[in-house]
N, C-alpha and C positions, 0 to 999 in steps of 0.2 A: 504493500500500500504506500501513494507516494506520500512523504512527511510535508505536507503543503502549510500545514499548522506552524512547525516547528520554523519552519524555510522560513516562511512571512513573520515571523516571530524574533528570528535571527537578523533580517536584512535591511527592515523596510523602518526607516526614523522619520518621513513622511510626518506622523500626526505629534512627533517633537517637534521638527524643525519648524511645520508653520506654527503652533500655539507658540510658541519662545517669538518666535517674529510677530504675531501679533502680539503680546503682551509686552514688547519692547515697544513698536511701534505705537501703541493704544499710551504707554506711560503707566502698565498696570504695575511694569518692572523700570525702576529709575536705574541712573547714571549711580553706577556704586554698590547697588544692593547684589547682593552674593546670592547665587545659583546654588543648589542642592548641588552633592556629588556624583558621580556618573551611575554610582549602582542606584541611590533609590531615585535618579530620575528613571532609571531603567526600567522599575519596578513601577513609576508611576504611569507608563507609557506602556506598557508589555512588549519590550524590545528589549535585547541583550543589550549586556554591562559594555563593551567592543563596537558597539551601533550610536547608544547613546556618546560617547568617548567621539564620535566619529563626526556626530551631528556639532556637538562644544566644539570640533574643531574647526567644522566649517562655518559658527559664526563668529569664531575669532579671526577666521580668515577674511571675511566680509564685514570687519568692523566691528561687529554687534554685542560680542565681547572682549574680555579682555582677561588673560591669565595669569596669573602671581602662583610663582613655584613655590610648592607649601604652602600657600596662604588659599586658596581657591580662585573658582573661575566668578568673574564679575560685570554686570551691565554695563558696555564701554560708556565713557561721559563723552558729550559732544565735541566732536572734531571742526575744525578750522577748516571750512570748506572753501575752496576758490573758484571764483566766476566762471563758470565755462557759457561765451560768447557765441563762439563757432565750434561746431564737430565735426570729421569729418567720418562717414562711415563709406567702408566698402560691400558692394555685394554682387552676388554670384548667383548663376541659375537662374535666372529669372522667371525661367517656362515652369520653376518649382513652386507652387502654390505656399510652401512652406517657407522658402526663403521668402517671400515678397512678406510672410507674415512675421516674418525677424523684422522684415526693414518698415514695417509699419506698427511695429512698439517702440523700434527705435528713434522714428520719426514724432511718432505720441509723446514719448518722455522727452524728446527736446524739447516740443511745441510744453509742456508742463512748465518746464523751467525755463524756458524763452529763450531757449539757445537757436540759433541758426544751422541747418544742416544741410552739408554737403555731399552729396551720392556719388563716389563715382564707382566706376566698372571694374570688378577685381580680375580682370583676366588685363587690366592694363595698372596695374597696383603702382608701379615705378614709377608713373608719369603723374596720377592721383596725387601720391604720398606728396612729391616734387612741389607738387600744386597748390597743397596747404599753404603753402610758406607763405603766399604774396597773397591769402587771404588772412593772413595773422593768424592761422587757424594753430592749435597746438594739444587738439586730441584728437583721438580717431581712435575707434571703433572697427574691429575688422574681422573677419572668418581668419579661420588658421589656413595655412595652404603647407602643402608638402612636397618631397623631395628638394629641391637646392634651391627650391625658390623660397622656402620659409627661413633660411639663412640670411639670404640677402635682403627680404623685406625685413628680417631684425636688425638688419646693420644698417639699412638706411633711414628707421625710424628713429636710431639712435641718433645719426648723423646730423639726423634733419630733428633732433631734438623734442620728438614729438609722442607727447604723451599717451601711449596705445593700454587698451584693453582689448583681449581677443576673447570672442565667444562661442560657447559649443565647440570648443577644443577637446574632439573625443578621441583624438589622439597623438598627440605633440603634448598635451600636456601645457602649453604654456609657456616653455622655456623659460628665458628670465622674467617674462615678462607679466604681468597682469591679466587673469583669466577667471571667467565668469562660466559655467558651461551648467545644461542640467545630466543631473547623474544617470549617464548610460546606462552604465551597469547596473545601478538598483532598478531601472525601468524594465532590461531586459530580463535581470531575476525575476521580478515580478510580473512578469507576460509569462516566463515558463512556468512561474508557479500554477499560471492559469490555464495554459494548454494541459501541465503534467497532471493536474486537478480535474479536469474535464477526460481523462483516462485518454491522452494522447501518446505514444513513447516511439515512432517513428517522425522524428521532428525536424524540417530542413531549415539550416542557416544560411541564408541567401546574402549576399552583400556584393560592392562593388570590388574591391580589392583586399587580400588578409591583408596590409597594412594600412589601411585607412579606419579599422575600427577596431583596435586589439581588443578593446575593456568590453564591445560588445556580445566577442565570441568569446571571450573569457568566462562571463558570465555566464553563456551560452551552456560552456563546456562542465562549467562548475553547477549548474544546477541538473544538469543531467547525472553526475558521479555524483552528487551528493544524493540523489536519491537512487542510488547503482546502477543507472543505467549508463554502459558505453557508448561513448562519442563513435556512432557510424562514419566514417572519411567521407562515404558515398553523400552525405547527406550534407555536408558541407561544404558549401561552392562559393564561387566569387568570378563573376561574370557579368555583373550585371556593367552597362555603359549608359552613356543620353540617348542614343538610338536601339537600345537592344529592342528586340523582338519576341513574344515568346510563339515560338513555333509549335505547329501540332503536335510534332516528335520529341518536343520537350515540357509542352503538357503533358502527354501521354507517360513520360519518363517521372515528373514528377508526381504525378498521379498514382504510379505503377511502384512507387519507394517511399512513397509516406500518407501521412493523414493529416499530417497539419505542417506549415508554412512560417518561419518568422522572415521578414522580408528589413532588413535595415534600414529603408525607406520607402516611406507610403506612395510617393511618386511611381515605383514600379509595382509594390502592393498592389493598388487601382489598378495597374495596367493587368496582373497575373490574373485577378480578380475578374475584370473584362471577359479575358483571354478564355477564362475556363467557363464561363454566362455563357458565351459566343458557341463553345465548341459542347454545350450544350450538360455542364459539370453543375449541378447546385452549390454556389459557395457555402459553407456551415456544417452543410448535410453530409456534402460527399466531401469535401476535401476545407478544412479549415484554413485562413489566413489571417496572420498580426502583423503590422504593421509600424511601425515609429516615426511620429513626426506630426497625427492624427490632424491630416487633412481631409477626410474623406467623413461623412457622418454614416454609415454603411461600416466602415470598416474598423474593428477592433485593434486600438494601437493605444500607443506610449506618446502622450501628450506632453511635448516640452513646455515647462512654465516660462514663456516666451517674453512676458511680460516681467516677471522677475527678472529673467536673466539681464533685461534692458534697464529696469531701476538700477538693478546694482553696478551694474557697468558704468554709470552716469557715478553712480557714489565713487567709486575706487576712483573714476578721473578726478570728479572735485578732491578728494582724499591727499591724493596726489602723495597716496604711496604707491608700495612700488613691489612685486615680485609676492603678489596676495592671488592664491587661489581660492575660488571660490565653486562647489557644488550645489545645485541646487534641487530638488527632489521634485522628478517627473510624477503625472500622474498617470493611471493605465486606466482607457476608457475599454468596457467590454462592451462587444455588440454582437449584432447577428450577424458576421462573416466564423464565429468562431461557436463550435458546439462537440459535444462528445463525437467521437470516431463514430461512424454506421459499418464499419468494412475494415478487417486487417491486410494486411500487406507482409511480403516475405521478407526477411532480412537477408543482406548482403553478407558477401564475405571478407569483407574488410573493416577494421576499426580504426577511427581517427584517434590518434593519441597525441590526446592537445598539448603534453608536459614539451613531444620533441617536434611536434607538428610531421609525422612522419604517418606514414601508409603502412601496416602490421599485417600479417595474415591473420583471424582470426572467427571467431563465430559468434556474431550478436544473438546475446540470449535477449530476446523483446520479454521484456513485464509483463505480468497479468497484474493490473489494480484493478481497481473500483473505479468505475464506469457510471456517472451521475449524472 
């Protein structure tokens, strides 16, 4: 039977981290007053003593508190905010219903604070960044990018002096620099917690490249061995691009090796979802799909707090410190694309072993759970 109790019980600090942020925000908790320690908020939360410890850290990373070694953790007192005038932000994808909904939080919290915002096109980041300068601009706001170009955007925002926050860094990490992102990994634990609970255990993790979202297959991998089932290789792909397609032969392939779907972005979600309507598959019934990024209201996915992630990004600029992470805890909306298995399927003869990321020979023993 899978441990969905214990899992959700372990992972998920969710209904810590907002009640501590509203009762800072609200003034229920002042500038000074000292927090309980990690076990009995633990205990007040029903969340492990390692979760809560984890929550205290992220909002000492975001301001909200402040820690004294031996002495405890405490309600930070107010910071010396400085004027942000102009911002600039970059963005990407546009044809993504999801990014354009980054860049209209980030546009709402400027228009809040009266700041001036400038958009430009992150497939030309050099010439943008360049461009701030002779608008006196000295923040910016930007998606992470990868391989050797996210070196060189960190060297020229130094150059160019320019105060950055990067957001939804699900995998860089942030470098030195200032990063806002919400938590992958508790969104995607908690999506499997919801497939493995719905009696799924042939489960595919679809993405566009393994290095573009470690913490998501991470998680992936960790919630499948934590409730013993082995990482199938077969099951886990990274293929997807801006034009993919899914083709008959690769419905049928996906159909024919599992029952349920996590898709690392709803962008192609929709499309898979489409793909298998068209070719005549009931999403839910016959083949489940989750999603992340929840643009679709049809589709069961991992909803970025899109809007946090944009306040706080705005705080750490005025803050105007400096090499502060920040996680913020996604929510997981469940709908009708996602329901118990109707149909099993055969297991393959390979196992993914996430520890070397290597292909084994071996034989997937598939669960028998409870089926609700």
């Amino acid at each position: 039977m899978i441990n969905t109790t214990q899992a959700g019980k372990r992972k998920c600090g969710d209904p810590m981290y907002r009640d501590l942020i509203r009762r800072i925000e609200s003034g229920e908790l002042r500038p000074g007053d000292r927090l309980a320690n990690g076990r009995t908020l633990a205990e007040r939360y029903g969340i492990s003593e390692g979760t809560a410890q984890l929550v205290l850290s992220n909002l000492v990373g975001s301001g909200h508190l402040v820690r004294q070694n031996g002495v405890g953790t405490f309600v930070a007192r107010q910071e010396s905010w400085q004027p942000i005038d102009v911002v600039g932000y970059m963005v990407h994808a546009t044809y993504n219903p999801y990014h354009l909904s980054v860049l209209s939080a980030v546009s709402r919290e400027a228009k809040a604070i009266g700041a001036r915002l400038l958009v430009g096109d992150a497939l030309k980041a050099s010439e943008f960044i360049r461009s701030l300068k002779n608008e006196n601009c000295r923040y910016l706001i930007r998606p992470p990018f990868w391989n050797c170009t996210e070196h060189e955007i960190w060297e020229l925002v130094q150059q160019e002096e320019i105060n950055t926050v990067i957001i939804n860094d699900f995998w860089l990490n942030g470098g030195p620099l200032n990063c806002v992102s919400s938590d992958i990994a508790l969104g995607v634990s908690q999506m499997m917690n919801h497939l493995l609970g719905l009696g799924h255990r042939q489960i595919m993790f679809l993405d566009e490249d393994e290095a573009m979202c470690p913490r998501a297959l991470g998680a992936f991998t960790r919630s499948l061995e934590y409730n013993g089932i082995q990482v199938n290789r077969q099951l886990v792909r990274f293929e997807l691009h801006d034009n993919f397609i899914f083709t008959p032969r690769l419905l049928d392939e996906i159909y024919n090796t599992c029952t349920a779907v996590l898709v690392t972005h709803d962008y192609y979600a929709v499309k898979l979802a489409e793909a298998f309507t068209a070719a005549g598959r009931e999403v839910g019934r016959e083949i489940s799909i989750a999603g992340i990024d929840s643009i679709s209201e049809t589709l069961t996915s991992v909803e970025h707090p899109v809007e946090a992630v944009a306040r706080q990004a705005f705080k750490l600029l005025a803050s105007g410190r400096r090499n502060c992470k920040v996680m913020i805890p996604p929510t997981c909306r469940f709908r009708a694309s996602t329901a118990p298995p109707s149909r099993e399927v055969e297991p393959h003869r390979f196992i993914y072993d996430s520890r070397t990321y290597q292909i084994r020979p071996g034989t997937h023993q598939q669960q028998k759970g409870n089926r609700k």
